[in-house]
Backbone atoms as SQL, in Angstrom:
CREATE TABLE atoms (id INTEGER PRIMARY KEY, chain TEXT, resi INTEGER, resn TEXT, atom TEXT, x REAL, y REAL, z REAL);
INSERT INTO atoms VALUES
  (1, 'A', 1, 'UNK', 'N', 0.837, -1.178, 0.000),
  (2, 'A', 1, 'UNK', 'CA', 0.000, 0.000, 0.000),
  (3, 'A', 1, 'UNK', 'C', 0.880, 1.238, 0.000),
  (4, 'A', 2, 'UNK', 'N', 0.698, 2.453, -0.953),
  (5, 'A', 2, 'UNK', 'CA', 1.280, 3.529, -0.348),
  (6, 'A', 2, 'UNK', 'C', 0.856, 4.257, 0.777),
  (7, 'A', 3, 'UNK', 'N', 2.254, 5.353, 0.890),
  (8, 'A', 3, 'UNK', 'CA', 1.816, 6.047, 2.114),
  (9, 'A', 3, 'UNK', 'C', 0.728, 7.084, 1.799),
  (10, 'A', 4, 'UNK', 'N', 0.202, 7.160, 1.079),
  (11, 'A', 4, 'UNK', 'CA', -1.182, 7.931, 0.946),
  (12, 'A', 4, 'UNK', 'C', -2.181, 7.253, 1.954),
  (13, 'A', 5, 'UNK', 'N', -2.459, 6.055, 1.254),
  (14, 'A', 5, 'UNK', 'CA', -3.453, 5.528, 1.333),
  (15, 'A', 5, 'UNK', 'C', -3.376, 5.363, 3.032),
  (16, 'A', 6, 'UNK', 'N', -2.599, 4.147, 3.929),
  (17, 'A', 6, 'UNK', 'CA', -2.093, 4.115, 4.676),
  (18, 'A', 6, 'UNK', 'C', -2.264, 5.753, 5.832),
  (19, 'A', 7, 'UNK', 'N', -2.172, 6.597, 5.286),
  (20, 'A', 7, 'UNK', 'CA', -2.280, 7.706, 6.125),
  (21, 'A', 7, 'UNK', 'C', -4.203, 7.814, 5.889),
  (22, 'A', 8, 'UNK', 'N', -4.567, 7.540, 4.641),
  (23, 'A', 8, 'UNK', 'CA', -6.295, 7.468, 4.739),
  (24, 'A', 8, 'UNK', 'C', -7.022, 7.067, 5.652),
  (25, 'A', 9, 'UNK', 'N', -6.636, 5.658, 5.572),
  (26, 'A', 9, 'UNK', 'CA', -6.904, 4.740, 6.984),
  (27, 'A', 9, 'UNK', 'C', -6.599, 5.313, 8.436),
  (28, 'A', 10, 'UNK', 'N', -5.483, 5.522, 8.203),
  (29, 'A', 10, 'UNK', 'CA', -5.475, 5.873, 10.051),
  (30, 'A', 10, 'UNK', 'C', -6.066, 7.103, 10.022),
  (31, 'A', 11, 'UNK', 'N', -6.289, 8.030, 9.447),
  (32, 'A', 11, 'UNK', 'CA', -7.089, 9.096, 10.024),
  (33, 'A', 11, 'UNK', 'C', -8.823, 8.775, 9.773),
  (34, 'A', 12, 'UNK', 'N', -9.097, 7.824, 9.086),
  (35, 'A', 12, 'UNK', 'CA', -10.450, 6.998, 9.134),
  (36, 'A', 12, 'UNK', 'C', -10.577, 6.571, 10.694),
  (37, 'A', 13, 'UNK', 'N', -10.100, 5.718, 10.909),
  (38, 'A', 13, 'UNK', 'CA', -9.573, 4.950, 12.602),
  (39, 'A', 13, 'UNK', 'C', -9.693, 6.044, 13.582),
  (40, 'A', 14, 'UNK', 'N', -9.046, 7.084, 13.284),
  (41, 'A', 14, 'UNK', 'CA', -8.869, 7.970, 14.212),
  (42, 'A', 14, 'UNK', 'C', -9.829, 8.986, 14.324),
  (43, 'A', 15, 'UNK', 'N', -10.837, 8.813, 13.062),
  (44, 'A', 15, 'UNK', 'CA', -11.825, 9.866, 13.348),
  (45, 'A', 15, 'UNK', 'C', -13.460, 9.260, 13.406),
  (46, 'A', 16, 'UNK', 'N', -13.301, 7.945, 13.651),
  (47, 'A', 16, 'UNK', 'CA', -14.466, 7.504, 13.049),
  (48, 'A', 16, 'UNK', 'C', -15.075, 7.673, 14.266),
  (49, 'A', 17, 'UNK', 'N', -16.791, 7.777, 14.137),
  (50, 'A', 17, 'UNK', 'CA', -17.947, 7.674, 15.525),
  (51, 'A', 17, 'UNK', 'C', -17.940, 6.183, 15.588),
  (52, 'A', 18, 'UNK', 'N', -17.292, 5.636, 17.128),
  (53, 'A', 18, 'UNK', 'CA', -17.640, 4.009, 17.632),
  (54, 'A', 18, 'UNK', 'C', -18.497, 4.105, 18.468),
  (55, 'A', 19, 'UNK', 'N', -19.074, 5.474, 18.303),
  (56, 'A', 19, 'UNK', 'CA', -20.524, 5.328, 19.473),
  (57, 'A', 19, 'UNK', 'C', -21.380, 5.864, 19.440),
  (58, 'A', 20, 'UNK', 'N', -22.545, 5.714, 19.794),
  (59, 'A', 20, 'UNK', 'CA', -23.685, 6.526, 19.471),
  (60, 'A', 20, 'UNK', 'C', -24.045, 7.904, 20.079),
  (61, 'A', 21, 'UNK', 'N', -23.141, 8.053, 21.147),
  (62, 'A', 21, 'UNK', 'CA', -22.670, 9.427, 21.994),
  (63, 'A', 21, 'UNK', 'C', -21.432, 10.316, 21.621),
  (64, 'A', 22, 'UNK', 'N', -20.817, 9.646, 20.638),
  (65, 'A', 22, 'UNK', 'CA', -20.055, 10.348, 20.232),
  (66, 'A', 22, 'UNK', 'C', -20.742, 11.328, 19.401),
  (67, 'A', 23, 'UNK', 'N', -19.584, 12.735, 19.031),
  (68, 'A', 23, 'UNK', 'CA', -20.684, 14.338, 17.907),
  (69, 'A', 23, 'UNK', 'C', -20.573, 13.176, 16.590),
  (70, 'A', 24, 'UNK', 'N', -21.455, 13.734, 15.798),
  (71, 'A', 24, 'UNK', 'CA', -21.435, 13.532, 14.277),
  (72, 'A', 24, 'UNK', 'C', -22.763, 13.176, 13.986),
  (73, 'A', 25, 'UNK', 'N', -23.414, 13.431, 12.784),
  (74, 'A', 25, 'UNK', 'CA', -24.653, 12.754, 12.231),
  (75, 'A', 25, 'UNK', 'C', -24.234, 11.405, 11.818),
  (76, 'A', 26, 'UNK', 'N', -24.873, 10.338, 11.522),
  (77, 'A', 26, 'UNK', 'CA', -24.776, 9.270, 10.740),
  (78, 'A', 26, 'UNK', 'C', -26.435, 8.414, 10.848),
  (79, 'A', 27, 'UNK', 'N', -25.600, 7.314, 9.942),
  (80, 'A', 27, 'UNK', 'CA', -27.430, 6.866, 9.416),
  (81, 'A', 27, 'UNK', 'C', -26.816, 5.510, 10.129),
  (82, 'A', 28, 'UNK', 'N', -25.811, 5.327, 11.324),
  (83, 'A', 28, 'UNK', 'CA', -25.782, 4.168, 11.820),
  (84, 'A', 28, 'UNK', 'C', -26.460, 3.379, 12.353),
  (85, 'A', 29, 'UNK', 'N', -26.512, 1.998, 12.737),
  (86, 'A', 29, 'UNK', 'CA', -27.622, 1.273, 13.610),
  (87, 'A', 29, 'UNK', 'C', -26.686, 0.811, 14.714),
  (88, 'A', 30, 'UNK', 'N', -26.986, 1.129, 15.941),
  (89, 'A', 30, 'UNK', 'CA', -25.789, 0.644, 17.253),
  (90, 'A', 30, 'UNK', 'C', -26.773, -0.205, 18.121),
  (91, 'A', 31, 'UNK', 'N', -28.007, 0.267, 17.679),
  (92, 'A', 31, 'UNK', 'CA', -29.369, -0.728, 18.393),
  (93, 'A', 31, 'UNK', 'C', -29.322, -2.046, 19.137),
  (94, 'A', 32, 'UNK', 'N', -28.544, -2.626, 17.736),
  (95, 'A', 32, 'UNK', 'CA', -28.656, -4.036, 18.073),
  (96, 'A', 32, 'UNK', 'C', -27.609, -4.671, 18.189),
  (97, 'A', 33, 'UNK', 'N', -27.857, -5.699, 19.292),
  (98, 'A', 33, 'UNK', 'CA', -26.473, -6.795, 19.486),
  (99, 'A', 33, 'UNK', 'C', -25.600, -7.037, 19.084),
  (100, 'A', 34, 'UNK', 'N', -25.541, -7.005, 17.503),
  (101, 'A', 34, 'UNK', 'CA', -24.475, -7.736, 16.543),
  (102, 'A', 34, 'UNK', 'C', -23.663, -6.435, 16.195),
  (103, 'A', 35, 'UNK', 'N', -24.597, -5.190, 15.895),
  (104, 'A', 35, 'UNK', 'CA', -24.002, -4.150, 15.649),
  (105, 'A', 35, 'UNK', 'C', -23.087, -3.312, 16.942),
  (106, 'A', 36, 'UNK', 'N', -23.873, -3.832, 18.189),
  (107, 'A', 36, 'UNK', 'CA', -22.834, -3.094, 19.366),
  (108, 'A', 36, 'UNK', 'C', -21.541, -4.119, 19.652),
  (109, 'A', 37, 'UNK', 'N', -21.766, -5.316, 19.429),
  (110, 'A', 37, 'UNK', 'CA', -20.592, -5.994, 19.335),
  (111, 'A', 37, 'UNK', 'C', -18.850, -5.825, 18.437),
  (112, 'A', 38, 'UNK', 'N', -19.718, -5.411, 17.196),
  (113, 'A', 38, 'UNK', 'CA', -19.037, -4.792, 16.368),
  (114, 'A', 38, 'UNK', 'C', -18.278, -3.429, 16.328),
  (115, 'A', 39, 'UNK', 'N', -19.493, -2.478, 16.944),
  (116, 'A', 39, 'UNK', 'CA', -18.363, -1.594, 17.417),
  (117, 'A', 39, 'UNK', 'C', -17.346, -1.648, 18.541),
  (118, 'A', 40, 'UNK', 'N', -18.126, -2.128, 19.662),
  (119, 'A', 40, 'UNK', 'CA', -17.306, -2.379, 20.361),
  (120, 'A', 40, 'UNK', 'C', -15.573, -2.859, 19.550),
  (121, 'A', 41, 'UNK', 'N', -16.037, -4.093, 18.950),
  (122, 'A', 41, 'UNK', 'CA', -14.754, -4.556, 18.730),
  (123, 'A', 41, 'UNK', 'C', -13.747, -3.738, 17.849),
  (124, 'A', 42, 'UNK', 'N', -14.345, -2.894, 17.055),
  (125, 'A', 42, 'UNK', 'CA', -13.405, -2.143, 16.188),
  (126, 'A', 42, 'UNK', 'C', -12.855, -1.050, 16.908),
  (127, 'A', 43, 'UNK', 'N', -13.624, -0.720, 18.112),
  (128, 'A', 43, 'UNK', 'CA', -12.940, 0.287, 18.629),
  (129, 'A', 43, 'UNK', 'C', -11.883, -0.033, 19.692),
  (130, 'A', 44, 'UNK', 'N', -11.986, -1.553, 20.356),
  (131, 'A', 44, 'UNK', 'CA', -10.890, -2.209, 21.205),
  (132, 'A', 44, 'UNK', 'C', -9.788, -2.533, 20.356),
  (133, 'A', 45, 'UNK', 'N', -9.610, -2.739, 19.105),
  (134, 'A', 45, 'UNK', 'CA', -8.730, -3.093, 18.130),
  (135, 'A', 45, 'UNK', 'C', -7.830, -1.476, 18.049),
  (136, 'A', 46, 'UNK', 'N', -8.840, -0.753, 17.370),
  (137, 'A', 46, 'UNK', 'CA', -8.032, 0.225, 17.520),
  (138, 'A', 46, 'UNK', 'C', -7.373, 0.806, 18.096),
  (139, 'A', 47, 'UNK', 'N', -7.716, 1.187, 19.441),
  (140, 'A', 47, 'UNK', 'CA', -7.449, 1.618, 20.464),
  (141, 'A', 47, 'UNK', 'C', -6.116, 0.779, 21.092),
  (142, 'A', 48, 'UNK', 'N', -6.685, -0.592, 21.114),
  (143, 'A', 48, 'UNK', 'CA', -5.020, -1.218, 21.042),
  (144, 'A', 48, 'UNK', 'C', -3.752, -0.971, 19.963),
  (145, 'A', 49, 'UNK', 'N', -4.536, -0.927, 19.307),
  (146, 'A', 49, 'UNK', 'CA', -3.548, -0.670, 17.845),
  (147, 'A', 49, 'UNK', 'C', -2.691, 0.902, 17.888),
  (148, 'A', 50, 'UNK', 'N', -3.533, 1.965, 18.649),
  (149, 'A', 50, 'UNK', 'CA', -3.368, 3.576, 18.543),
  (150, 'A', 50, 'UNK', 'C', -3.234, 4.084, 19.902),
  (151, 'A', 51, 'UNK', 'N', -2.758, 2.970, 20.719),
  (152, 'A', 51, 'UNK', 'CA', -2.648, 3.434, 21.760),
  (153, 'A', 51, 'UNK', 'C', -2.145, 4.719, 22.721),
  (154, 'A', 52, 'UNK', 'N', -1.919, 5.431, 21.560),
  (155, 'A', 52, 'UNK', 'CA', -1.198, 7.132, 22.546),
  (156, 'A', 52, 'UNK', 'C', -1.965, 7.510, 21.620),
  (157, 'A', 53, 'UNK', 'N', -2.759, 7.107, 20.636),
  (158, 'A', 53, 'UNK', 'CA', -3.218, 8.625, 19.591),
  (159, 'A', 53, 'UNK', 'C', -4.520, 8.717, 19.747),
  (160, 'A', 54, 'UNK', 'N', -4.791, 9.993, 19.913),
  (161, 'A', 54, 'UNK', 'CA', -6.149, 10.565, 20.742),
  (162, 'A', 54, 'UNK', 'C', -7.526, 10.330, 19.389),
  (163, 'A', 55, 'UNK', 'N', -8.272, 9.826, 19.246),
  (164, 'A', 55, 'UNK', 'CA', -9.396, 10.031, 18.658),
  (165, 'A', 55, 'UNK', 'C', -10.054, 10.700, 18.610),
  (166, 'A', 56, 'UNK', 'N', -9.881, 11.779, 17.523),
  (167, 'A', 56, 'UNK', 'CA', -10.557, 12.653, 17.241),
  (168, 'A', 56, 'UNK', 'C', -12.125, 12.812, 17.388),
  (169, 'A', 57, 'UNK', 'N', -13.149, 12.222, 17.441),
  (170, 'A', 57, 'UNK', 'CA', -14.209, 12.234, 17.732),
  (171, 'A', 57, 'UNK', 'C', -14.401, 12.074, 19.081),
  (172, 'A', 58, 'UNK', 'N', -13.763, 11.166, 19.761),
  (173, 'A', 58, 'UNK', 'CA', -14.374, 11.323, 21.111),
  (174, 'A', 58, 'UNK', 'C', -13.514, 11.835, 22.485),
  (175, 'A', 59, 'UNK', 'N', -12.273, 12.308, 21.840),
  (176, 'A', 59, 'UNK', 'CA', -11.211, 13.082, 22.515),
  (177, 'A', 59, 'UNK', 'C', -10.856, 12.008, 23.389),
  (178, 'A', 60, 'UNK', 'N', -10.816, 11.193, 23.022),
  (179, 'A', 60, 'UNK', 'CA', -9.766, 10.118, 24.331),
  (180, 'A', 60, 'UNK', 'C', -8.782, 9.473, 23.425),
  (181, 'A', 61, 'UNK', 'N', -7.455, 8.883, 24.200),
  (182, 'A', 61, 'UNK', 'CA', -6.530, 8.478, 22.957),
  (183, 'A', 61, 'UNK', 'C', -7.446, 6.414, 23.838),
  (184, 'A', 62, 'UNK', 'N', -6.047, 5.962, 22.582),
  (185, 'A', 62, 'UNK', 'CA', -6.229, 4.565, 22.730),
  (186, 'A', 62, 'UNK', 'C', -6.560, 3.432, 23.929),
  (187, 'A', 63, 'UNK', 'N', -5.490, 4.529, 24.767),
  (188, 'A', 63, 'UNK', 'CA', -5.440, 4.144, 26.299),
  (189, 'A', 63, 'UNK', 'C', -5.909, 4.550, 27.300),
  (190, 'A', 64, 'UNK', 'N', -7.067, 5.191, 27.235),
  (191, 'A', 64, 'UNK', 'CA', -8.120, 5.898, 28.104),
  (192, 'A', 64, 'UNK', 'C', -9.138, 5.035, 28.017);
């Protein structure tokens, strides 16, 4: 992958809403089981993965 792209992604990661309290509009569904599981998990991944870098949407880094 180049480093374009690669920098796409992590600021995707780093800015995305993993919650339904987080700011932003979206047409997400967090309702249900499969879908809170899911975030959950993408955001424990990340967060392990980005562990000092603060997430822009919900102002906490990885390790908070």
């Amino acid at each position: 992958m180049s480093d374009n792209t690669i920098k796409e992604m992590e600021t995707t990661i780093l800015s995305f809403k993993y919650w339904m309290d987080e700011p932003g509009d979206d047409s997400m569904c967090y309702w249900s089981e499969n879908h809170q599981l899911l975030f959950f998990t993408c955001a424990y991944v990340a967060g392990r993965y980005y562990d000092h870098e603060l997430f822009r949407n919900s102002g906490l880094t990885g390790h908070s």
